[in-house]
ZAFI-417557 format. One record per residue (C-alpha): x, y, z; residue number from 1. Coordinates in steps of 0.5 Angstrom, whole numbers. Layout:
    c1    c2    c3   i
     X     Y     Z NUM
...
This chain:
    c1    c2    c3   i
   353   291   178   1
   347   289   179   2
   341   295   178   3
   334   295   181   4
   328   296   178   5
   325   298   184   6
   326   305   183   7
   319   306   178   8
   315   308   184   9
   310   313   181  10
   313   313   174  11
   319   316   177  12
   326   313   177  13
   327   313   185  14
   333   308   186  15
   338   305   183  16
   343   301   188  17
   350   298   187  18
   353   290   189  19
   347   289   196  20
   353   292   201  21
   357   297   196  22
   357   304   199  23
   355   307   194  24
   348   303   194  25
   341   306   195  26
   342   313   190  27
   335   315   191  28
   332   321   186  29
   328   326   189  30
   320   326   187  31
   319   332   182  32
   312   334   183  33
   312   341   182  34
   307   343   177  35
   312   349   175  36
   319   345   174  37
   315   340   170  38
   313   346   165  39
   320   348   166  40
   322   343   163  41
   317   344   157  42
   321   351   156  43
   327   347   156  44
   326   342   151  45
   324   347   147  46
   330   351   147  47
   334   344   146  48
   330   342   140  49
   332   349   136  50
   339   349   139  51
   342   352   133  52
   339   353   127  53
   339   361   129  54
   332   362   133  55
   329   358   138  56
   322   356   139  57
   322   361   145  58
   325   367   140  59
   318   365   137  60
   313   366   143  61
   316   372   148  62
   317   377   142  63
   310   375   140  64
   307   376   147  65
   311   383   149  66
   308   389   148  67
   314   394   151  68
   317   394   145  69
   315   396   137  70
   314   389   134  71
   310   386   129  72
   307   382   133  73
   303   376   131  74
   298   370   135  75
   302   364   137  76
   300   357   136  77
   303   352   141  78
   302   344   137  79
   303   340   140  80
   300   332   140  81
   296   329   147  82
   301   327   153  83
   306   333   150  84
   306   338   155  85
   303   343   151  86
   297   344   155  87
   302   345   161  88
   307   351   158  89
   300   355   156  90
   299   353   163  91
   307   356   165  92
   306   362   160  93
   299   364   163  94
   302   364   169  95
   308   368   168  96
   304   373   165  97
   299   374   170  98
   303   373   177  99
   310   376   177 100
   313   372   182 101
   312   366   177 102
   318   368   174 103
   322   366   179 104
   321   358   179 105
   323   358   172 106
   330   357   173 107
   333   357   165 108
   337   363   165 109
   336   364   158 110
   328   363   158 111
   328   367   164 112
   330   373   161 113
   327   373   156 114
   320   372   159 115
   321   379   163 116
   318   383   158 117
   311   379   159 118
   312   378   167 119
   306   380   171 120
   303   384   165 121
   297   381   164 122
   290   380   165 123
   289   373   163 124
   283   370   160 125
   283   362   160 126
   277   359   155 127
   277   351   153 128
   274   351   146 129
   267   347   147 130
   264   343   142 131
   257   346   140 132
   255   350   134 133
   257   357   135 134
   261   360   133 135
   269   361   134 136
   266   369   135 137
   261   368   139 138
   265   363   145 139
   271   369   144 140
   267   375   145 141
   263   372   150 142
   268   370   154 143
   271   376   154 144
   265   380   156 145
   264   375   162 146
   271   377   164 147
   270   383   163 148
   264   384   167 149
   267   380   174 150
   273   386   173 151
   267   392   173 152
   268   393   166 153
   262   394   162 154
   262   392   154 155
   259   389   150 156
   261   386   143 157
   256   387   138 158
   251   381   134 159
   254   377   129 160
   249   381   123 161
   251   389   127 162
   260   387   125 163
   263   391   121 164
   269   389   123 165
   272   385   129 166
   279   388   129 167
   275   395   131 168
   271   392   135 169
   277   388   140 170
   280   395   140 171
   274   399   143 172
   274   393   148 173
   282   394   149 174
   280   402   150 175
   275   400   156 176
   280   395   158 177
   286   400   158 178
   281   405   162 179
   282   400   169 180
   289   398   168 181
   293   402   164 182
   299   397   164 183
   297   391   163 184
   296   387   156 185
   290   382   156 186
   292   375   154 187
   286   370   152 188
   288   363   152 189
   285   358   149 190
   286   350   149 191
   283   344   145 192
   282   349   138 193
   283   345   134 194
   277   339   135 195
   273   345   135 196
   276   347   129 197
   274   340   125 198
   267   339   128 199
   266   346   124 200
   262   346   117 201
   265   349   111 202
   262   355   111 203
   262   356   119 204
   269   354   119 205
   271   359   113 206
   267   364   118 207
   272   362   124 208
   278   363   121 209
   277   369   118 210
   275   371   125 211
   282   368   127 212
   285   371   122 213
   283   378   125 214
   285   376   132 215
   292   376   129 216
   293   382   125 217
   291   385   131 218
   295   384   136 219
   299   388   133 220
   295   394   134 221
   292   393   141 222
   295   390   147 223
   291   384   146 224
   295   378   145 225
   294   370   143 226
   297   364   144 227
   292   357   143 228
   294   350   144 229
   293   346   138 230
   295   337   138 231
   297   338   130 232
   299   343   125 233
   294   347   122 234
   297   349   116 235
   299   344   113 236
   294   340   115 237
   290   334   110 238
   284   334   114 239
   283   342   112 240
   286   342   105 241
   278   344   103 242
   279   352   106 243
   287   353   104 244
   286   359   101 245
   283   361   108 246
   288   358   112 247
   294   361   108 248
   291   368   110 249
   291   366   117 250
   298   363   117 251
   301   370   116 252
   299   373   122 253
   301   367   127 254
   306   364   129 255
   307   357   131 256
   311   353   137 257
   312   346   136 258
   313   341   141 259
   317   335   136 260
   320   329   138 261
   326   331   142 262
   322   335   146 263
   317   330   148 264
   324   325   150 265
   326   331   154 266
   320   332   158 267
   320   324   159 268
   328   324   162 269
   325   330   167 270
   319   328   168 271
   318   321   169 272
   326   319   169 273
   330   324   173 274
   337   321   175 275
   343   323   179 276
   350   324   177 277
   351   318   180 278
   345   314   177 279
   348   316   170 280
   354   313   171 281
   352   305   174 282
   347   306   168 283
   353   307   164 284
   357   303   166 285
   352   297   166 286
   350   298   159 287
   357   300   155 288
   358   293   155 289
   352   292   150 290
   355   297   145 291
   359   292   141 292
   352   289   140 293
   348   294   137 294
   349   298   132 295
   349   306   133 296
   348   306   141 297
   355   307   142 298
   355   314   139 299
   348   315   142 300
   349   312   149 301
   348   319   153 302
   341   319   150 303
   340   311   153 304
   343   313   159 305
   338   319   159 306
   332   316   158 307
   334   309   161 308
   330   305   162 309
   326   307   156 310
   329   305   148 311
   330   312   145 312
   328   308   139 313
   321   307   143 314
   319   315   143 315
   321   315   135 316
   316   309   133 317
   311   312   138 318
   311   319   134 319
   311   316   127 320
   304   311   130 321
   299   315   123 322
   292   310   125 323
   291   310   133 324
   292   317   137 325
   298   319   140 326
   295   320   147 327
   298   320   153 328
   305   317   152 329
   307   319   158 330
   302   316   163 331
   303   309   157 332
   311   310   159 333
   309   311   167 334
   304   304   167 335
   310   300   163 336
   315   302   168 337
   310   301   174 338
   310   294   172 339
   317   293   173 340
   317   296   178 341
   319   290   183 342
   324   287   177 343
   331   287   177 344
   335   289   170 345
   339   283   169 346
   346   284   169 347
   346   279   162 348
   342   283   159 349
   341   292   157 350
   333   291   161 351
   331   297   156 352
   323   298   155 353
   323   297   146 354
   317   300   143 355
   314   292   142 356
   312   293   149 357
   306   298   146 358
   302   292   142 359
   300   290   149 360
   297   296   150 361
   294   298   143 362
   290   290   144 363
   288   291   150 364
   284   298   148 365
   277   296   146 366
   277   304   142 367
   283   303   139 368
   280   295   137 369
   274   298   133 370
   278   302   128 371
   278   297   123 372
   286   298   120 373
   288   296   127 374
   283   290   128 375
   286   288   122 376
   294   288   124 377
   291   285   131 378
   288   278   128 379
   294   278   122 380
   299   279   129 381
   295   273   132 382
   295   268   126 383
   303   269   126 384
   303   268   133 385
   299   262   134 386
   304   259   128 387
   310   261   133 388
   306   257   139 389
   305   251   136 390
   310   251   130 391
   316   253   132 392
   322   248   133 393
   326   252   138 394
   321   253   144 395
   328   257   148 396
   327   263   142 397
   320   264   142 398
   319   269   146 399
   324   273   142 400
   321   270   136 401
   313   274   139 402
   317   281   141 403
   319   281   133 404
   312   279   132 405
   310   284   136 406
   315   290   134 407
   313   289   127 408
   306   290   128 409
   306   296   132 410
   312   299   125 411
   306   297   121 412
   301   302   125 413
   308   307   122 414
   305   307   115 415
   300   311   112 416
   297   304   108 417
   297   298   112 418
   298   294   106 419
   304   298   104 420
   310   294   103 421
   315   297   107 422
   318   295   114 423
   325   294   119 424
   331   292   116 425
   333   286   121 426
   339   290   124 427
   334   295   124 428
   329   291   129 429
   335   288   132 430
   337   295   134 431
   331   299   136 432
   328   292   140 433
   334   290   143 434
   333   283   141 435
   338   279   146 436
   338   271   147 437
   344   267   150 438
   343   262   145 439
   346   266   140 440
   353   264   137 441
């Protein structure tokens, strides 16, 4: 069976096709270009990742959203890092919110369902945090007032030294809201919280958080609602550990979504690696002859298949990556395969995309570069290699020998200290490289 890489086209697997003139040739997979079924996706991936441990991530976001029904609702932290889809569901569910006819492209049963009590009920206002020297009060409330202006609203919140108490003041402007449209909830949306949140001095940041805190308890009072995106956790961040007691009161009265890494794997399987029934089962049948070879991918060969032509192990190292940002893993995977996207994947060997890969990005990015740990493994890395080019006894091994050079330097961007002395096993390299070589015994 021979299968052909010229399926990459726009990071999407197009084609997979069988012996040149088998019948069955030529699978092609359709493009999947709606912004919709992407965010579709997202939910999906969500309810996959919490599939029984008794409440789903989306148990956790509509109820809180909804305001048919009595409920201690609570504000709503989507977390997420960069390249996750995060901003996408917030795009998903400010839509379902605001436009009844958006429920439709959902096509989860479950998801659907649940989002019925939220679907064309709000008026929703859209805010990307800027990075200025207000305060997280007074970008919220004058956004608002400039929402509420283009709707003929007139209200103004008062200066931040005439506030008694913020929660009053969010609900006078939900009594006004509520003149005009008796039926609908305002839903605020806010993105990119949490750059904004560290740009923030001590005291300022106290001040923000208590403001959030407000915002949270009340939803519960009012049919104001709030969800923001967030690329780490705020809670049991290190980075905030100087205002814990803050934070702590803020938790009670939000609650968070994480976009974790199963949910990450399911996205990249739907977005960039759509197959057919018929695709998964060439991909199958060419990569079941390598299970003997590595350990735990017979048990796992569902998800190899899935994510063919990507190493589930990538995804792994790629989360657990502490020094450079987690940016943009999908548009890092999509280049990856638009390289390939003219190869064929050799019938003699499993043709899987493995995390040693990405050492070629991290070089050849001048930003990542300056930070000094990783300047750091990079020259270590090409002391090593210098060694294998011009050193190494076995010139028909050498390529093998640089991707375990190259794997070993990325792991080592896993650690919290690069000096730690921790590291893949060989089998454990071995396994999540897929070292092959017709020069083994």
């Amino acid at each position: 069976m021979d299968i052909d890489r010229n399926g990459y086209r726009d990071g999407h697997l197009s084609r997979i096709r069988g012996r040149r003139g088998d019948s069955h040739g030529d699978c092609r997979c359709r493009h999947r270009r709606n912004r919709h079924r992407l965010n579709h996706a997202c939910f999906r991936a969500h309810r996959h990742a919490t599939r029984g441990r008794g409440c789903t991530q989306s148990d956790r976001l509509f109820p809180n959203l909804q305001f048919l029904k009595a409920a201690d609702n609570k504000g709503v932290l989507v977390v997420g890092n960069y390249g996750t889809g995060k901003s996408h569901l917030l795009s998903l569910v400010s839509g379902v919110a605001e436009q009844p006819d958006v429920l439709k492209v959902v096509k989860n049963k479950a998801v659907a369902e649940e989002s019925k009590d939220i679907s064309g009920k709000f008026k929703v206002i859209r805010l990307e945090v800027p990075s200025n020297k207000k305060s997280l009060r007074n970008i919220i409330c004058g956004r608002i007032e400039d929402f509420l202006s283009d709707e003929g609203i007139a209200f103004s919140f008062p200066a931040d030294d005439q506030v008694d108490s913020n929660k009053d003041d969010l609900s006078a402007m939900m009594t006004q809201f509520n003149e005009k449209y008796p039926n609908h909830g305002l839903l605020l949306v806010v993105d990119e919280l949490l750059d904004y949140l560290r740009s923030r001095k001590q005291h300022d940041l106290i001040l923000d958080l208590g403001f959030l805190r407000e915002i949270g308890e009340v939803c519960k009072l009012i049919r104001f609602r709030f969800i923001a995106g967030l690329q780490e956790s705020l809670f049991d961040n290190p980075k905030f550990q100087f205002v814990a007691s803050s934070l702590m009161r803020v938790k009670d009265r939000f609650e968070q979504v994480r976009i974790v890494r199963q949910d990450v794997a399911y996205v990249v399987s739907e977005r960039l690696l759509s197959k057919t029934k018929e695709q998964k089962a060439k991909i199958r049948e060419h990569l079941q002859k390598f299970t003997p070879l590595y350990g735990g991918m017979a048990e796992r060969l569902e998800e190899f298949v899935t994510l063919f032509p990507v190493h589930p192990t990538y995804l792994e190292v790629f989360e657990a990556i502490s020094i450079a940002e987690k940016r943009e893993v999908l548009k890092t995977l999509s280049a990856e395969m638009k390289r390939l996207h003219d190869e064929d994947v050799p019938p003699d060997q499993p043709g899987l995309i493995s995390y040693d890969s990405y050492w070629n990005v991290l070089q050849a990015n001048a930003a990542l570069r300056a930070i000094p740990e990783i300047r750091e493994v990079i020259d270590v890395s090409k002391v090593v290699e210098n060694r294998i080019q011009q050193a190494y006894t076995r010139p028909a091994m050498k390529p093998m020998a640089l991707r375990i050079i190259h794997g070993l330097s990325v792991h080592r961007l896993t650690t919290d200290d690069i000096r730690t002395k921790i590291g893949p096993t060989a089998e454990e390299l071995r396994d999540g490289l897929f070292l092959f070589s017709t020069m083994l015994p």
